[in-house]
C-alpha positions as a Markdown table, in Angstrom:
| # | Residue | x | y | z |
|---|---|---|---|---|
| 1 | Unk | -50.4 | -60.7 | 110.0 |
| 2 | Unk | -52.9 | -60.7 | 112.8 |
| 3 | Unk | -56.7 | -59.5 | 112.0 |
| 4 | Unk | -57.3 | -55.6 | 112.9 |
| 5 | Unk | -59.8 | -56.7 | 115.7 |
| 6 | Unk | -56.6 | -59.1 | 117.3 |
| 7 | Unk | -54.6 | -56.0 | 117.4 |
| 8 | Unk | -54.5 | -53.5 | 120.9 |
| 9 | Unk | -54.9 | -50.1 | 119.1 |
| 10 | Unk | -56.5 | -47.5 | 121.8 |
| 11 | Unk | -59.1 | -45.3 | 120.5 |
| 12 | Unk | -58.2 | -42.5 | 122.7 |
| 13 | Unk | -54.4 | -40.8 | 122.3 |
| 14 | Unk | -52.6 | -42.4 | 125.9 |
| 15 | Unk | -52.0 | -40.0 | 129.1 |
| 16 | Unk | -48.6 | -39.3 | 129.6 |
| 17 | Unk | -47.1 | -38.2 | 132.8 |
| 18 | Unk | -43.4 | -36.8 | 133.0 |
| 19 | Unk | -42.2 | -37.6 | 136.7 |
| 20 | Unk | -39.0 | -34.9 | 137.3 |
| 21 | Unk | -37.2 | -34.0 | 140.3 |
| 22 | Unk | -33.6 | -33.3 | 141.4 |
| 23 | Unk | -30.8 | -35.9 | 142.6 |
| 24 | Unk | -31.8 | -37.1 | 145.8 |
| 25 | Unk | -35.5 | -35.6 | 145.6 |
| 26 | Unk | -37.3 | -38.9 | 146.6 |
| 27 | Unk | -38.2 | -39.9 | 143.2 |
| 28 | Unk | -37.2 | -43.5 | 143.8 |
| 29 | Unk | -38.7 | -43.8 | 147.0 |
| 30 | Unk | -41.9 | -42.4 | 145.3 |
| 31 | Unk | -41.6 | -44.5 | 142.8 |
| 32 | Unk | -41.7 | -47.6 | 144.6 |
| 33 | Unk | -44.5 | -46.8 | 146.4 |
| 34 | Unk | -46.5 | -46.1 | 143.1 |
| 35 | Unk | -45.4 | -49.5 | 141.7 |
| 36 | Unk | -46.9 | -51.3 | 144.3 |
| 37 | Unk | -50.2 | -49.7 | 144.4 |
| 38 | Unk | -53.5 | -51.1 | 143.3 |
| 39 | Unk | -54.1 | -47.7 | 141.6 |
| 40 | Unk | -51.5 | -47.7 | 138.8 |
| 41 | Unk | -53.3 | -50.8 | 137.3 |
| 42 | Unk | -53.4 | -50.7 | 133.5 |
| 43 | Unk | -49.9 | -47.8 | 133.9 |
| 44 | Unk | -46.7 | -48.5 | 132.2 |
| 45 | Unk | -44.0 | -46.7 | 133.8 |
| 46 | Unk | -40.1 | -45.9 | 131.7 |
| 47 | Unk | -37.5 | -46.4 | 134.2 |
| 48 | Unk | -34.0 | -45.9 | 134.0 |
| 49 | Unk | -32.8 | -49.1 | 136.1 |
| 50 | Unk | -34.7 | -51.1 | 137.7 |
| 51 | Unk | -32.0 | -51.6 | 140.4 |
| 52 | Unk | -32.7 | -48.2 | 141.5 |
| 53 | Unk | -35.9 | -49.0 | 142.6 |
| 54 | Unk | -35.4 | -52.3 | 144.4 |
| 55 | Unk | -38.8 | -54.3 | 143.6 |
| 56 | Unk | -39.8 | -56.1 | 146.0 |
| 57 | Unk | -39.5 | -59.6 | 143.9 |
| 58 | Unk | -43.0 | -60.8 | 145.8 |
| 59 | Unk | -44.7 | -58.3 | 143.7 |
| 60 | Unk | -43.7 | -59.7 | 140.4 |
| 61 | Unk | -45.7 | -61.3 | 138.8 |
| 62 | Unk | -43.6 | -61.9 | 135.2 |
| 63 | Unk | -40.2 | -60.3 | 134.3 |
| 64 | Unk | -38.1 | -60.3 | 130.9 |
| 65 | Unk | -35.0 | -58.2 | 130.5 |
| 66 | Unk | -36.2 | -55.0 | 130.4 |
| 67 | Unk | -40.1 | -55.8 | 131.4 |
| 68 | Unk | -41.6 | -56.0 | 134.8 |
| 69 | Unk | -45.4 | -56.7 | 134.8 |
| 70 | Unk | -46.1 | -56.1 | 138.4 |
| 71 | Unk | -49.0 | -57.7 | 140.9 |
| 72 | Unk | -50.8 | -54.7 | 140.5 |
| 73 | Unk | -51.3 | -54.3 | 137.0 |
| 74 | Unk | -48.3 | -51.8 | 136.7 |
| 75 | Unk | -45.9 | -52.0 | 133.7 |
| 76 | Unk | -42.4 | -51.4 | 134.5 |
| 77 | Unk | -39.8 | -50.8 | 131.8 |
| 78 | Unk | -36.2 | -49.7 | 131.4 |
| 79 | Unk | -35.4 | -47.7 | 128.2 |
| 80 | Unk | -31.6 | -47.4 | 127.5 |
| 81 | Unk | -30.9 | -44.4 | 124.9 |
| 82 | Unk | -33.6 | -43.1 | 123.2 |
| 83 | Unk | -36.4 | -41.9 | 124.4 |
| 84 | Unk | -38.2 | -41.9 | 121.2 |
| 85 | Unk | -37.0 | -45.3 | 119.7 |
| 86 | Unk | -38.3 | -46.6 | 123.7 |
| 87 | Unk | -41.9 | -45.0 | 123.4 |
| 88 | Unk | -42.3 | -46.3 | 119.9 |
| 89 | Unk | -41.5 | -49.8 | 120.3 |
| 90 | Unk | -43.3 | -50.1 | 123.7 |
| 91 | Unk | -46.6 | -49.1 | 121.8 |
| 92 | Unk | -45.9 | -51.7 | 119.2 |
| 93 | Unk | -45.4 | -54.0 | 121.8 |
| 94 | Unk | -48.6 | -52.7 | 123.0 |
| 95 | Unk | -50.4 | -53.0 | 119.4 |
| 96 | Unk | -49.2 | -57.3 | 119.2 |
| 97 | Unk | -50.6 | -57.5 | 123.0 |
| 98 | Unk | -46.9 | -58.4 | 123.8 |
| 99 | Unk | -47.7 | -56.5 | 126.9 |
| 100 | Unk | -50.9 | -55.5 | 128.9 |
| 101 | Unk | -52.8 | -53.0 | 126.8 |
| 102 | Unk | -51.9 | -50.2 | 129.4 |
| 103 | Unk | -54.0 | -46.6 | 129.4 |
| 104 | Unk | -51.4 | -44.5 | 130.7 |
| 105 | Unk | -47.6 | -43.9 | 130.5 |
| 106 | Unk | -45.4 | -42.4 | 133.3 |
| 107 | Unk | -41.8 | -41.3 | 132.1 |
| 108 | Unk | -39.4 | -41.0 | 135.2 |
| 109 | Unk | -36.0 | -38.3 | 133.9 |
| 110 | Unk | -32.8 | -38.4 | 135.7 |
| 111 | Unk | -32.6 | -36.1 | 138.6 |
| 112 | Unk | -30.4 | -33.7 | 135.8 |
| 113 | Unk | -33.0 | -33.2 | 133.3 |
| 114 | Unk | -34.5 | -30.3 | 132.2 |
| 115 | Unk | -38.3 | -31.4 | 131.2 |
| 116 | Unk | -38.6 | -29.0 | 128.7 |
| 117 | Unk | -36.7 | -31.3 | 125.8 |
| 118 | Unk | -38.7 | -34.6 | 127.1 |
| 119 | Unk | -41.9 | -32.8 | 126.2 |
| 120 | Unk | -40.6 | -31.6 | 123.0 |
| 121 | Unk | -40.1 | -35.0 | 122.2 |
| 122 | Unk | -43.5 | -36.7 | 122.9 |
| 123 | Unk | -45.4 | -33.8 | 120.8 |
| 124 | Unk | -43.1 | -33.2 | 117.9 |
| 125 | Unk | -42.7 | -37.0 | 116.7 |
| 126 | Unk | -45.1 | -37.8 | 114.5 |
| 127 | Unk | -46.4 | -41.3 | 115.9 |
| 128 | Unk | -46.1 | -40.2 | 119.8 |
| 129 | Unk | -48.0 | -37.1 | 118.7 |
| 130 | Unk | -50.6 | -39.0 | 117.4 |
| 131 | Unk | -51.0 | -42.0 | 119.9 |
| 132 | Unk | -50.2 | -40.0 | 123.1 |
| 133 | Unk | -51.7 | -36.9 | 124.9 |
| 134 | Unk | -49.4 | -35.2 | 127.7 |
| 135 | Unk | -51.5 | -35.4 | 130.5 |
| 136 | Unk | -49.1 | -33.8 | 132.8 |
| 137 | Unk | -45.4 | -32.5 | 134.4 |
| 138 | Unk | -44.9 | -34.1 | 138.2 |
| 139 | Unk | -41.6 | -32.8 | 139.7 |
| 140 | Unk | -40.4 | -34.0 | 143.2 |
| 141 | Unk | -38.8 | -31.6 | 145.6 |
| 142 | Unk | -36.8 | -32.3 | 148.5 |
| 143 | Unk | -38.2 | -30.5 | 151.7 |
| 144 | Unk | -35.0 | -30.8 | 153.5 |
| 145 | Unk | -32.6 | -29.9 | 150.7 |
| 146 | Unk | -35.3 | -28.0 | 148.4 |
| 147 | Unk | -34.4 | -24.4 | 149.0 |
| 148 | Unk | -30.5 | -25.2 | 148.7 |
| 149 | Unk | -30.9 | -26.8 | 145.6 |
| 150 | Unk | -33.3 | -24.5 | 144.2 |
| 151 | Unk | -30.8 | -21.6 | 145.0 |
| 152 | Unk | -27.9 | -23.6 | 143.5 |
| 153 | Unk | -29.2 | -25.3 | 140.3 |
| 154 | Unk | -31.7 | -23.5 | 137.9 |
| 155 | Unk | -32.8 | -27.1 | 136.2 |
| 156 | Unk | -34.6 | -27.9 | 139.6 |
| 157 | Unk | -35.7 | -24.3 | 139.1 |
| 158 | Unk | -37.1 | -25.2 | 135.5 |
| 159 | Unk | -38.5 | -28.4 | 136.7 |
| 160 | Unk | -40.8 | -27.2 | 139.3 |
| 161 | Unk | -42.1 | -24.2 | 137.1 |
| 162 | Unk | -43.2 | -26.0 | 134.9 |
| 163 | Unk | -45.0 | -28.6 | 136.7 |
| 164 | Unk | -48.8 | -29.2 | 137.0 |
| 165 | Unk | -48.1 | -30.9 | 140.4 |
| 166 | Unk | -45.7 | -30.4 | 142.7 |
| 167 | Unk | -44.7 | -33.1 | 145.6 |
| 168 | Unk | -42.8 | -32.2 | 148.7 |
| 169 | Unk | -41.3 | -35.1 | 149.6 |
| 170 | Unk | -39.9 | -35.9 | 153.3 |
| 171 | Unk | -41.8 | -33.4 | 154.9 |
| 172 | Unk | -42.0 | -34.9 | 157.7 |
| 173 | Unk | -38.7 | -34.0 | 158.3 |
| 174 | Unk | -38.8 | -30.3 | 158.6 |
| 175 | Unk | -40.7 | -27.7 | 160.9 |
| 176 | Unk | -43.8 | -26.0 | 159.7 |
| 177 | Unk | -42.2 | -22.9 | 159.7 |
| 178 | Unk | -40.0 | -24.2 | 157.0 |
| 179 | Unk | -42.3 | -26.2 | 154.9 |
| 180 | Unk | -44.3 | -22.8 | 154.9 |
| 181 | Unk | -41.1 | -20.8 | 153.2 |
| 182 | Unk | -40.5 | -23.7 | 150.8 |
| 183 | Unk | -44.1 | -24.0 | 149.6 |
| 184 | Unk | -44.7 | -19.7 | 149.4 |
| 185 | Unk | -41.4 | -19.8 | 146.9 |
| 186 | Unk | -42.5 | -22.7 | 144.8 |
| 187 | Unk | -46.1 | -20.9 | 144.2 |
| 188 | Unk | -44.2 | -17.6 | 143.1 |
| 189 | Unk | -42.5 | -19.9 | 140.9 |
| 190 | Unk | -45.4 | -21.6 | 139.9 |
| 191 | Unk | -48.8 | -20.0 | 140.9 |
| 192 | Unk | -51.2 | -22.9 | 139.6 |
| 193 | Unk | -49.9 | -26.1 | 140.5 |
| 194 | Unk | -51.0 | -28.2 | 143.4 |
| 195 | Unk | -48.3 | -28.6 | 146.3 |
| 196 | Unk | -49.3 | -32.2 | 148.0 |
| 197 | Unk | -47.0 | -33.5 | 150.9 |
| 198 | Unk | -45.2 | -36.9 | 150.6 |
| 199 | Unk | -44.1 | -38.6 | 153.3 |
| 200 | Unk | -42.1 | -41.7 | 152.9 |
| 201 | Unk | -43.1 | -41.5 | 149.0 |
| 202 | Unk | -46.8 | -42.3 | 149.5 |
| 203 | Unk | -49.2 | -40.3 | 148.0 |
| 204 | Unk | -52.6 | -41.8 | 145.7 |
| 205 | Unk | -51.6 | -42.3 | 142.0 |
| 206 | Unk | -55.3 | -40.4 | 141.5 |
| 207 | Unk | -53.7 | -36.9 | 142.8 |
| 208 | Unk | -50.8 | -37.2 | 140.2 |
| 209 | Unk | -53.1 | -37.8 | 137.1 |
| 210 | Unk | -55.7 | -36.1 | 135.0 |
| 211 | Unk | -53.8 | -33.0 | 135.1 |
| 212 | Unk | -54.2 | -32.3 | 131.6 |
| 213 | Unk | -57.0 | -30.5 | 129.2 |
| 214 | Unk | -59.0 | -33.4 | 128.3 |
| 215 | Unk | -60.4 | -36.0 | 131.7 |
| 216 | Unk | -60.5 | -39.1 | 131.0 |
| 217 | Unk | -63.2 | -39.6 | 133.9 |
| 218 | Unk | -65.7 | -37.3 | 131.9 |
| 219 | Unk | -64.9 | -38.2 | 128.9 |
| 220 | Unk | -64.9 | -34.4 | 128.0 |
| 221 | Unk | -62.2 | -31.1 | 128.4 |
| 222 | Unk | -62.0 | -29.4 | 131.2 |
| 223 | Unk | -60.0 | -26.3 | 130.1 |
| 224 | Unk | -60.9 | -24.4 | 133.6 |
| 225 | Unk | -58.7 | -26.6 | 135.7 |
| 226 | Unk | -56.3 | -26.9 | 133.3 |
| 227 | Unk | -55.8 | -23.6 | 132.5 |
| 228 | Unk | -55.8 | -22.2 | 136.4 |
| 229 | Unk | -55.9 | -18.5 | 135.1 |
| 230 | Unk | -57.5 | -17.2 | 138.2 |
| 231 | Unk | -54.4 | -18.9 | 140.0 |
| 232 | Unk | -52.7 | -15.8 | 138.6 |
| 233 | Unk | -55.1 | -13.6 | 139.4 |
| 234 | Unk | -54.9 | -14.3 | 143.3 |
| 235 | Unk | -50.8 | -14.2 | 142.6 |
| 236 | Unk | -51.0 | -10.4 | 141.0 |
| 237 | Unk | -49.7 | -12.0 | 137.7 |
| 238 | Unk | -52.7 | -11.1 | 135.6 |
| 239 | Unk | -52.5 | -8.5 | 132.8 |
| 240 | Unk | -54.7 | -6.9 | 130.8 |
| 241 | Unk | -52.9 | -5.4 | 127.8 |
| 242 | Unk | -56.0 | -3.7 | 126.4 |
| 243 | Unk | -55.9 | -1.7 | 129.9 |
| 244 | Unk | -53.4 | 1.8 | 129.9 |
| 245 | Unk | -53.2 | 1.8 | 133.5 |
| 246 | Unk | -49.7 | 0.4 | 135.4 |
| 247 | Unk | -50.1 | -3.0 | 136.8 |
| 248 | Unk | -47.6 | -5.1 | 139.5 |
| 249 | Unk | -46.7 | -7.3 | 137.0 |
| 250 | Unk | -45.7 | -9.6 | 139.2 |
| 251 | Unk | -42.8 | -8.5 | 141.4 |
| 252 | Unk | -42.6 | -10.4 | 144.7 |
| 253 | Unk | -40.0 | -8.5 | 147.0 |
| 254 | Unk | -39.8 | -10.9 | 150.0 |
| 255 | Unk | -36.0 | -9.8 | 150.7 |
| 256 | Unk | -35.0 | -12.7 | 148.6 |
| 257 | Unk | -31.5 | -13.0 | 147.1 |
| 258 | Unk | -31.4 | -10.9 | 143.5 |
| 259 | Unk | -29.3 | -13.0 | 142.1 |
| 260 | Unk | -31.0 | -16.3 | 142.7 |
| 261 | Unk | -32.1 | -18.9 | 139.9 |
| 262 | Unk | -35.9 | -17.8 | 140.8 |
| 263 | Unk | -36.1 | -14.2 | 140.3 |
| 264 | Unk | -35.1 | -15.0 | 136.4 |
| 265 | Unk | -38.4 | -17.3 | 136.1 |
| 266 | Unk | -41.9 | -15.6 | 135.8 |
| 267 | Unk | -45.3 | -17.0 | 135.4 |
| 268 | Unk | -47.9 | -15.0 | 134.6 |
| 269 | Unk | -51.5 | -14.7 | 132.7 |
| 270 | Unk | -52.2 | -12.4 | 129.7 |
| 271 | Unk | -56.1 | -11.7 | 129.8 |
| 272 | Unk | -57.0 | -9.7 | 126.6 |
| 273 | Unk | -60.7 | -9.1 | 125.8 |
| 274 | Unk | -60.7 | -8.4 | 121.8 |
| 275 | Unk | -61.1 | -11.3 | 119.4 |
| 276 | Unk | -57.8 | -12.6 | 117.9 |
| 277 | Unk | -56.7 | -12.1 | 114.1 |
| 278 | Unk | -55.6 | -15.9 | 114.0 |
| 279 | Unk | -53.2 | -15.3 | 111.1 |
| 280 | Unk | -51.8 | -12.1 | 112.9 |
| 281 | Unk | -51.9 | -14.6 | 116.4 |
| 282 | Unk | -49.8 | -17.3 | 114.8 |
| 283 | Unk | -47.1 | -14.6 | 113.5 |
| 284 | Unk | -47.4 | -13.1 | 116.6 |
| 285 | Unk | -45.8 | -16.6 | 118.2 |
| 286 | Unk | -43.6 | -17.4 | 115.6 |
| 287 | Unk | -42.0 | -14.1 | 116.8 |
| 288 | Unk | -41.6 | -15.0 | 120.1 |
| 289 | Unk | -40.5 | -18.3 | 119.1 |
| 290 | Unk | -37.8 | -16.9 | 116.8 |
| 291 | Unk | -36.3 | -14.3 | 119.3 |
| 292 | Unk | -37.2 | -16.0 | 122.8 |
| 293 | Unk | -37.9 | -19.7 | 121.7 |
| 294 | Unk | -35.3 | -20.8 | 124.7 |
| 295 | Unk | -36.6 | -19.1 | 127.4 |
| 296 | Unk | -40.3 | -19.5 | 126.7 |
| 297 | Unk | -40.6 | -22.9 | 128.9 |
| 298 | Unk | -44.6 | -23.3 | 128.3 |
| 299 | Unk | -47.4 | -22.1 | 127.0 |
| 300 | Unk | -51.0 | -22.5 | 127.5 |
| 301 | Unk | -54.4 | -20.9 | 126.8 |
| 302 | Unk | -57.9 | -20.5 | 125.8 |
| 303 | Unk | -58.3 | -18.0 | 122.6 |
| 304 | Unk | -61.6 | -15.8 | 121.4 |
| 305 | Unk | -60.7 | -16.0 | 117.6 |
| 306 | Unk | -62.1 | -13.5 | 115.6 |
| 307 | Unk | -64.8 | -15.5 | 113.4 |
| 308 | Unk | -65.0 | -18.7 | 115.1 |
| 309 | Unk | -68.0 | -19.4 | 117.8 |
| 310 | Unk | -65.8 | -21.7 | 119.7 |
| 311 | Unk | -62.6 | -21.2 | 121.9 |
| 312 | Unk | -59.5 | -22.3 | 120.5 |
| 313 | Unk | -57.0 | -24.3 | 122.9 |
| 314 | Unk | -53.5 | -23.6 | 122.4 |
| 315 | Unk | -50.8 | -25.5 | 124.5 |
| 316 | Unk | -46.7 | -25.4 | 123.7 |
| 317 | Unk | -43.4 | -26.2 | 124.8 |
| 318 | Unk | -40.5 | -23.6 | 123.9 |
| 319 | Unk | -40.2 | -24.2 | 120.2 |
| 320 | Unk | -42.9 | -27.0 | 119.8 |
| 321 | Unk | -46.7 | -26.4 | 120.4 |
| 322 | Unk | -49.7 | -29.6 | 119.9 |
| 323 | Unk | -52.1 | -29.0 | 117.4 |
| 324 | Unk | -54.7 | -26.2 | 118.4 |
| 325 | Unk | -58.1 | -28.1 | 119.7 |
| 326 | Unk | -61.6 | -26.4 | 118.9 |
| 327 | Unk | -64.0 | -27.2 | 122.5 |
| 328 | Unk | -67.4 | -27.4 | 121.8 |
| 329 | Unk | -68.2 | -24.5 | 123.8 |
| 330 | Unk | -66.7 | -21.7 | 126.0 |
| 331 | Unk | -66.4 | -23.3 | 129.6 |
| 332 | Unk | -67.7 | -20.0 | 131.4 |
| 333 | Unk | -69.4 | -16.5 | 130.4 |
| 334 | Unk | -65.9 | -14.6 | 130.5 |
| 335 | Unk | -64.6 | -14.8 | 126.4 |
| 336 | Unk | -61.8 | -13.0 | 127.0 |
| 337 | Unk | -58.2 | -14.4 | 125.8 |
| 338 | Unk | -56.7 | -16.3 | 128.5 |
| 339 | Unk | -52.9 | -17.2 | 128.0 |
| 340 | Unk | -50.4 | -18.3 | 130.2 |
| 341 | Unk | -46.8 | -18.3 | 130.4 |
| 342 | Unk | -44.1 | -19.2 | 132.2 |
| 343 | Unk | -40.9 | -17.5 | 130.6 |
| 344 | Unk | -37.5 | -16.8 | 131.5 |
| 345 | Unk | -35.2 | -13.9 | 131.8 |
| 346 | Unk | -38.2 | -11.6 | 129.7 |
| 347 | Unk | -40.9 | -9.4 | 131.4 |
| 348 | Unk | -44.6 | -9.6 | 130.9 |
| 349 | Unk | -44.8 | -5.8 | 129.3 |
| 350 | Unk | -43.2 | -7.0 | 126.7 |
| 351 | Unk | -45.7 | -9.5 | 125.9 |
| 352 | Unk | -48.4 | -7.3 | 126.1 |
| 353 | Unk | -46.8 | -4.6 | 124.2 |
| 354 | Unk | -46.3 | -6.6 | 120.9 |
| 355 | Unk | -49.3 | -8.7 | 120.9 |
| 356 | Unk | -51.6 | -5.3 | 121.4 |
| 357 | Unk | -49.3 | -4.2 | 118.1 |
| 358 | Unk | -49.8 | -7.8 | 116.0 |
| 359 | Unk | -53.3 | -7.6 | 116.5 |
| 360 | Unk | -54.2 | -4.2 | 116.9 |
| 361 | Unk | -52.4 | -2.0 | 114.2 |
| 362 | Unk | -52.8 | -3.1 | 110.7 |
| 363 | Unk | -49.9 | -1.6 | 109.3 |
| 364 | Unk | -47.5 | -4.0 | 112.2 |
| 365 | Unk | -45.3 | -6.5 | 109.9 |
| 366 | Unk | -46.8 | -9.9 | 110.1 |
| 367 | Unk | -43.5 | -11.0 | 110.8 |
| 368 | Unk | -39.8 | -9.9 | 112.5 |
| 369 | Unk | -38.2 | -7.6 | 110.6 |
């Protein structure tokens, strides 16, 4: 057995990046482009072939069967079946110095895949809990074939919603007036993620990362950007269940097709100003979990707790959330409740509605009936 000190174990929980997109949405293309650059030094990146790809062989540097270490510092490796069992034995590898001891893990899905399951992964194992951090959701979409497929397939609907960043790739090769339409429909679907333009698959490995609650480059948490609650605000998705008065919870009417994929998908911010009974809090999920676990695709936010100084950071995946994180201080002189959603097929009232009952009426049952 090696000494502890010979031994590559990080002292920080690794970024991971989960890189989605539809059939055909220029993830390859993308993903070449990323391989090659000087910025995803000290990066391992899953892929599901290599052939896919097509590495340019003079950017090698050392290969094994299902190992690429790249001129630029970039791991590439192929993970056949599980995801888990993949994850696992490339830290290990990781831990023996078998490979470089990389910082940050990108996992490409196939163009099919809903993200949600992929998250649910990574924060309910116990090891990849522990050892990595999701730092962030990147889908691809096609600006030629984008609004078709998001009209025909709601897992390309899913994907973008839940993204913190959202590419449009080959824009170059649509009008303005186009691009326009595409983008205004992805930010109802989506109000807080940036939408950067690819062309040709190149965009900076630094606008894809550090989309997460805690920055690496600070060394700190910066729940402001990660939250994006005023993003919500400017989109007329923020509500205030401890108002009486009516609110436009969020109903775009742009002439749209009813009975689109879109219309089904909400995302919205619940801003509520009294501290939170934690125990009556937690039921108050476990509810939702119980009765809507499915179509609950994420949630985030930034809690008042009723006893504690300090915010409490919440962040989950339909039936799976990461441990809550204390911050050392509230990030701004607002201390109201910030959480947001992004939910399908179910209405913001009725999120308001049963947390105001949870944590405002004593004799509410702690759990469903």
């Amino acid at each position: 057995m090696s000494p502890e000190t010979d031994l590559a174990i990080p002292d920080e929980p690794l970024a991971v990046s989960v890189l989605t997109g539809f059939l055909g949405s220029g993830k390859t293309t993308l993903l070449r482009h990323l391989l090659a650059d000087p910025g995803m030094e000290e990066t391992a990146v899953i892929v599901n072939e290599f052939g896919e790809i097509g590495l340019d062989h003079l950017l090698v540097e050392k290969a094994t069967e299902d190992t690429v270490l790249l001129n630029s510092g970039c791991l590439c490796c192929t993970v056949r079946g599980d995801l888990i069992a993949g994850m696992r034995d490339l830290f290990k590898r990781r831990v023996k110095r078998e490979v470089p001891p990389f910082q940050r893990l990108v996992i490409e899905t196939t163009g099919l895949a809903d993200p949600a399951p992929i998250l649910q992964t990574i924060m309910s194992d116990p090891l990849l809990s522990e050892r990595f951090r999701l730092d962030g959701v990147i889908a691809t979409v096609d600006a030629v074939n984008g609004m078709a497929t998001l009209d025909r397939h709601i897992e390309s609907v899913k994907q973008a919603a839940v993204a913190d960043r959202i590419l449009l790739t080959k824009s170059d090769l649509v009008d303005t007036g186009a691009l326009y339409a595409l983008e205004e429909r992805l930010r109802e679907l989506n109000p807080a993620a940036p939408i950067l333009r690819v062309v040709q698959g190149e965009i900076a490995p630094a606008e894809l990362f550090n989309a997460g609650l805690y920055d690496p480059t600070t060394k700190t948490t910066d729940v402001q950007r990660w939250l994006q609650a005023e993003a919500y605000e400017e989109h007329g998705d923020l509500h205030h269940p401890h108002h009486s008065h009516d609110h436009n919870h969020g109903h775009h009417d742009h002439g749209h097709d009813p009975n689109r994929h879109d219309e089904s998908i909400r995302a919205f911010c619940l801003s509520y100003e009294k501290p939170l009974d934690w125990e009556r809090f937690n039921s108050w999920v476990e509810m939702l979990i119980t009765l809507h676990g499915a179509d609950i695709l994420r949630i985030k936010g930034i809690l008042n707790v009723d006893g504690v100084e300090d915010p409490i950071v919440i962040h989950g995946v339909q039936h799976v959330f990461h441990p809550p994180v204390r911050l050392e201080a509230w990030p701004d002189e607002t201390r109201s409740s910030r959480i947001v959603f992004i939910v399908r097929d179910l209405k913001p009232e009725m999120f308001e509605h049963t947390l105001k009952a949870f944590n405002e009426d004593s004799s509410a049952p702690l759990a469903p009936a």
